[in-house]
N, C-alpha and C positions, 0 to 999 in steps of 0.2 A: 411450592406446588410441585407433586412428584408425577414426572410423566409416565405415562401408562399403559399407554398404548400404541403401536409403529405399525402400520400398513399401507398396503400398497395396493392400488387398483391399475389396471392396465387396461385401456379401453381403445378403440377405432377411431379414427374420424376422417373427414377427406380432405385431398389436401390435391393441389396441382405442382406442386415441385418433385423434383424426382431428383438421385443421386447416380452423376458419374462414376466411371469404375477406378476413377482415382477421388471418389469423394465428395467434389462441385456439388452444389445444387447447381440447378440448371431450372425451367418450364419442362412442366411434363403435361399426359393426359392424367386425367382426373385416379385418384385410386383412393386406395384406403393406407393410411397411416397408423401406427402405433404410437400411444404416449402414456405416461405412468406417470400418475400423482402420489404423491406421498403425503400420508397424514400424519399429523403427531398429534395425538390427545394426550390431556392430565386430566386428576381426579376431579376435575369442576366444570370439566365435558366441553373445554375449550379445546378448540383445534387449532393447528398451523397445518398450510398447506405449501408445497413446492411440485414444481413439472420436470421432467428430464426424461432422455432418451430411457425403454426398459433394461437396457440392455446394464445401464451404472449401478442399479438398484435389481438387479435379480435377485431373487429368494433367496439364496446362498448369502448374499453380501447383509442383507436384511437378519438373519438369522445368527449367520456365523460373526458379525461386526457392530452394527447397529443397534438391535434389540439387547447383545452384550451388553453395552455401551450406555444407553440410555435408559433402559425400564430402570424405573423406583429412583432416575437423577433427580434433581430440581430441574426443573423447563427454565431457570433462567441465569443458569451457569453454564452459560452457553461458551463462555472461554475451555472453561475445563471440561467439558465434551467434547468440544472441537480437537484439542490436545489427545488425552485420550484416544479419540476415534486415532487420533494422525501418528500418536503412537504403534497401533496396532497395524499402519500400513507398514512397518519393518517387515519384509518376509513376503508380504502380503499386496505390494501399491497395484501388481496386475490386478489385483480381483478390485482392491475398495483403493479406487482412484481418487484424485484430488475432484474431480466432478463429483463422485460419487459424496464426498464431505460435504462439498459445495450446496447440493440439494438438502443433506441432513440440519445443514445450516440455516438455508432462506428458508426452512420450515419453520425452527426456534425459532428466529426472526417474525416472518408472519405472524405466529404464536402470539408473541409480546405485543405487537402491535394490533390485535383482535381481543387480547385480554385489556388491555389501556385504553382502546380506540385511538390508535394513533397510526398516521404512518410511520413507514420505518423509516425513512429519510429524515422527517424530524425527530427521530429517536437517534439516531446514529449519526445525527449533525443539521441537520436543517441550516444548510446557507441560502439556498435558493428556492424559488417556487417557479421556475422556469429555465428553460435553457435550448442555445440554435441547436439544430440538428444538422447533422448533414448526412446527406443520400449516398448510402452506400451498397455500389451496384454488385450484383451477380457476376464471377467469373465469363469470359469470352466464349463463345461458342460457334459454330456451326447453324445457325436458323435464322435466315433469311428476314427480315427486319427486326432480329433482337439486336443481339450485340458481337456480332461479325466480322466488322470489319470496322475498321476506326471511326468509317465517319457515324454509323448508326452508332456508335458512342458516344460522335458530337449531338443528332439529333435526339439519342435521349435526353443528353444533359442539359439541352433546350426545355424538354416537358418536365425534368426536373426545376430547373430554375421558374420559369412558370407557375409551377406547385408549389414554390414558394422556397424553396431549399437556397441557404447563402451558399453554402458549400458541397461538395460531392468528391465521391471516395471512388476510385476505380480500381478492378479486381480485373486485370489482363488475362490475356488467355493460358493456360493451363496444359498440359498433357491430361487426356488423352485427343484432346486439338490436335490435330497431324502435323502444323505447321509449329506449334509449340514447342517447348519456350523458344520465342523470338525478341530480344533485347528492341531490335528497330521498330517492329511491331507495335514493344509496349512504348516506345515513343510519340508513333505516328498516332498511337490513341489518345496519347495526353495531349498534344498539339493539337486533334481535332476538337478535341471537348475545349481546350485553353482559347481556339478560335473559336466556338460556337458561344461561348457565354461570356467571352470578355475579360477585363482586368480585376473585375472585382468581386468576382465570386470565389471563394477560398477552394483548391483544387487540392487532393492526395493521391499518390500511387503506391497501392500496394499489389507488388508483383509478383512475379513468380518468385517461389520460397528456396530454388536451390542454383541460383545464380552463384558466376565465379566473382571472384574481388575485382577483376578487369569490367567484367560486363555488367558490375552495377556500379562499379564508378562513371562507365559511359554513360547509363543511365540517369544517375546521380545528378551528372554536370547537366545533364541536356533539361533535366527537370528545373534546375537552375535559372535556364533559359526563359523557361513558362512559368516561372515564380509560382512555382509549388507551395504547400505551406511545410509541408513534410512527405518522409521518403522511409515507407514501413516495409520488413521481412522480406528482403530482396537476396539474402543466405540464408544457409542453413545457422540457425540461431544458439545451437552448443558451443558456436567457436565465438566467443567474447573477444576475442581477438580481431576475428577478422571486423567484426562490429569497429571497434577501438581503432581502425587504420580509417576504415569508411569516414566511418563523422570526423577523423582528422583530416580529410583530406578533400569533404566535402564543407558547401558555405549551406544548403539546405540542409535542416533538423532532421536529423535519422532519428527513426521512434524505433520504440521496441522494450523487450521481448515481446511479441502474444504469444505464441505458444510453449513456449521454452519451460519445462518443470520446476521445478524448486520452489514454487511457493515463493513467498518474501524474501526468500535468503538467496535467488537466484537473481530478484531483479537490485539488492541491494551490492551483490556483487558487479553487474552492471555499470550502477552507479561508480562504483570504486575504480573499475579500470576504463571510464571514460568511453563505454562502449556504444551510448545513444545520447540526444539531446533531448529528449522526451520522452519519461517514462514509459511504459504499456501494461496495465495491471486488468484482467478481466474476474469477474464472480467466480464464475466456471473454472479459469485456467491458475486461479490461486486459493483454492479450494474454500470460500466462501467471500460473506459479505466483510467481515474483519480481518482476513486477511486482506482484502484488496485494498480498505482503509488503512490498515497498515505500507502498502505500497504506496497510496496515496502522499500519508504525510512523511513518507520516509522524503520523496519527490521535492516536497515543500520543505522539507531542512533543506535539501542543496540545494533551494530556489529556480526548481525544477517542476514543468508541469506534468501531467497522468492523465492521459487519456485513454478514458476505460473503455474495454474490448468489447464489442457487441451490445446486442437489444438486448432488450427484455425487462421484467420490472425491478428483479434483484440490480441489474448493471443501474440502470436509471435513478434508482435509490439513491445508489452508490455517488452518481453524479450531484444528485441534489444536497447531497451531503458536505463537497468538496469545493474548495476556491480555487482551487489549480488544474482546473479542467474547461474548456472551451467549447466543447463541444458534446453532443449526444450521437452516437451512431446507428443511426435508423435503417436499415436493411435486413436482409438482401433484397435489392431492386431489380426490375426488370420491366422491358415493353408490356411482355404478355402477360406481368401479372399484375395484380391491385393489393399493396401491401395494406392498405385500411379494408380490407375484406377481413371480417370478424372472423377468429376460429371457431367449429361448431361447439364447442366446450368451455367457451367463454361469452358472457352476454357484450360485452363491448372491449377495443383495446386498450392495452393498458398506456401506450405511449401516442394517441393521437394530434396531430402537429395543427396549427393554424395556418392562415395565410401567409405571416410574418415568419415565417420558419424554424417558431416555435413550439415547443415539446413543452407542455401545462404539467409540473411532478402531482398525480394521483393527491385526492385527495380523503381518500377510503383508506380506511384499518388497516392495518399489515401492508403488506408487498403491495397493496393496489389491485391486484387482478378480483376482474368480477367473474367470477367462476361460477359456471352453470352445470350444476348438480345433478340435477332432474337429465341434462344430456349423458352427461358422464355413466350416473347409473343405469339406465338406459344399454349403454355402447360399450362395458364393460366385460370383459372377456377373461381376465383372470384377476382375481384377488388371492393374499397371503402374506 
């Protein structure tokens, strides 16, 4: 089945987060957001659909890489498209980034599983039909009953556990925070949330991402204290090294990469020089769904887990797919917002949690997402 046809819609919709000037989401007021869908049709007028920022898919990347690439392939030689594509980032990875593949990819994907009627999770492994979540909050901030100061970290993590969450993730404070990065800071916030929910709710710190080797070993040990389950991106992640001293010298499980480049080959290195005790592989950040499976069971040779980076329904796939993974990461969270509030562009979400603080894997065609059409076309502002 030869594909056909590649396009992109870019449409509005509103949203209440907003981005600091180092990047955070944070609550914001109300505006208007951008987001791009991407289609992929073959000649029998099936679609695959994928979301992502406009900015990884602009016209140029679409034109000069993608539509190369794809018109007249088979839609379900999806290895050797992905190759290809990842070929032509030689010269080129500014423009057609590994996100940018990542989206070309849950497209095929979707594809396959709208022409089959299948999800992709049972297409790409089906081990599970369910899995915990845990709540993972929004960087620190400055707004008076968000997330402030340590103890309003304890008392969300109260309405979190209440919500049903076994575990929760916390994202310390950041620059452009004035007081940021503070090493004792992100202590006293683990401490408060470790006092507010008790012994037996599974607790993470992921902190500031360019700590020295001194001030996340402090870190490290004190997390120790409050029996953390793991201790993520507390350096800068190019230096495999300083990784490699950490986990020697700590008894808590440093996770890792999430952001770190190379695709598979970057967390396989990892593994070799002892740099984490639990892998980190995301859809987005290892430019699709087969690569991140690729990290996965590289994880499970050396009897090592992969806990995949972020929401959304490609990551979730990914999970339901896998036996060496523990958890779903359901965020970003906050007081002031309500993560089960639908987006206007989807009729429902794709990862809604239960009492018991699980995550139900979709049980709809492809990716899962129920995509509202009639919005999109609507709210659409440029096609190409």
């Amino acid at each position: 089945m030869k594909i056909t046809q590649v396009n992109v819609e870019v449409f509005t919709f509103p949203t209440r987060r907003s981005v600091d000037a180092a990047g955070h989401a944070h609550p914001g007021e109300e505006s208007l957001a951008k987001m791009a869908m991407l289609r992929i049709a073959t000649e029998d007028g099936v679609e695959g659909y994928a979301f992502g920022a406009p900015e990884l898919i602009r016209p140029h990347i679409i034109d000069s890489f993608v539509r190369k690439v794809l018109i007249g392939q088979n839609v379900m030689d999806r290895e050797k498209i992905w190759q290809d594509l990842a070929h032509w980032q030689r010269g080129s990875a500014s423009q057609l980034t590994d996100r940018a593949l990542a989206l070309v990819e849950q497209a095929l994907w979707d594809w396959a599983g709208r022409k089959f009627k299948q999800p992709v999770h049972k297409m790409i492994g089906g081990y599970r039909d369910k899995v915990l979540a845990y709540g993972s909050t929004m960087c620190g901030d400055d707004l008076p009953g968000g997330l402030s100061t340590p103890e309003e970290y304890g008392r969300f993590a109260e309405q979190l556990v209440a919500r049903g969450y076994k575990a929760i993730k916390l994202h310390t404070w950041m620059p452009p925070i004035s007081f940021a990065p503070d090493p004792k800071m992100d202590v006293r916030a683990c401490a408060a949330v470790r006092e507010a929910v008790g012994p037996d709710i599974a607790l993470m710190l992921d902190g500031y991402h360019w700590y020295s080797r001194t001030d996340a070993l402090y870190i490290g040990r004190e997390l120790e204290k409050l029996d953390f389950a793991w201790f993520e991106e507390p350096m800068m992640e190019e230096s495999a090294e300083s990784y490699a001293w950490l986990a020697a010298n700590l008894d808590i499980p440093v996770l890792g990469p999430e952001s770190l480049g190379g695709k598979y080959m970057s967390r396989a290195s990892w593994v070799g020089q002892g740099a984490c005790d639990i892998l980190r592989a995301g859809v987005a950040g290892v430019g699709g769904i087969a690569p991140c499976l690729k990290v996965a069971h590289l994880a499970e040779a050396y009897g090592m887990h992969c806990e995949i980076h972020g929401n959304g329904a490609a990551n979730l796939a990914v999970v339901g797919a896998i036996k060496n993974c523990d958890w779903y990461e359901r965020g970003l969270l906050h007081p002031f917002l309500d993560y089960d509030d639908v987006p206007a562009y989807l009729n429902s979400i794709v990862d809604p949690m239960d009492a018991d603080g699980y995550v139900h894997l979709p049980d709809r065609p492809g990716l899962g997402e129920d995509i509202n059409f009639a919005y999109i076309e609507t709210n659409t502002v440029t096609r190409y």
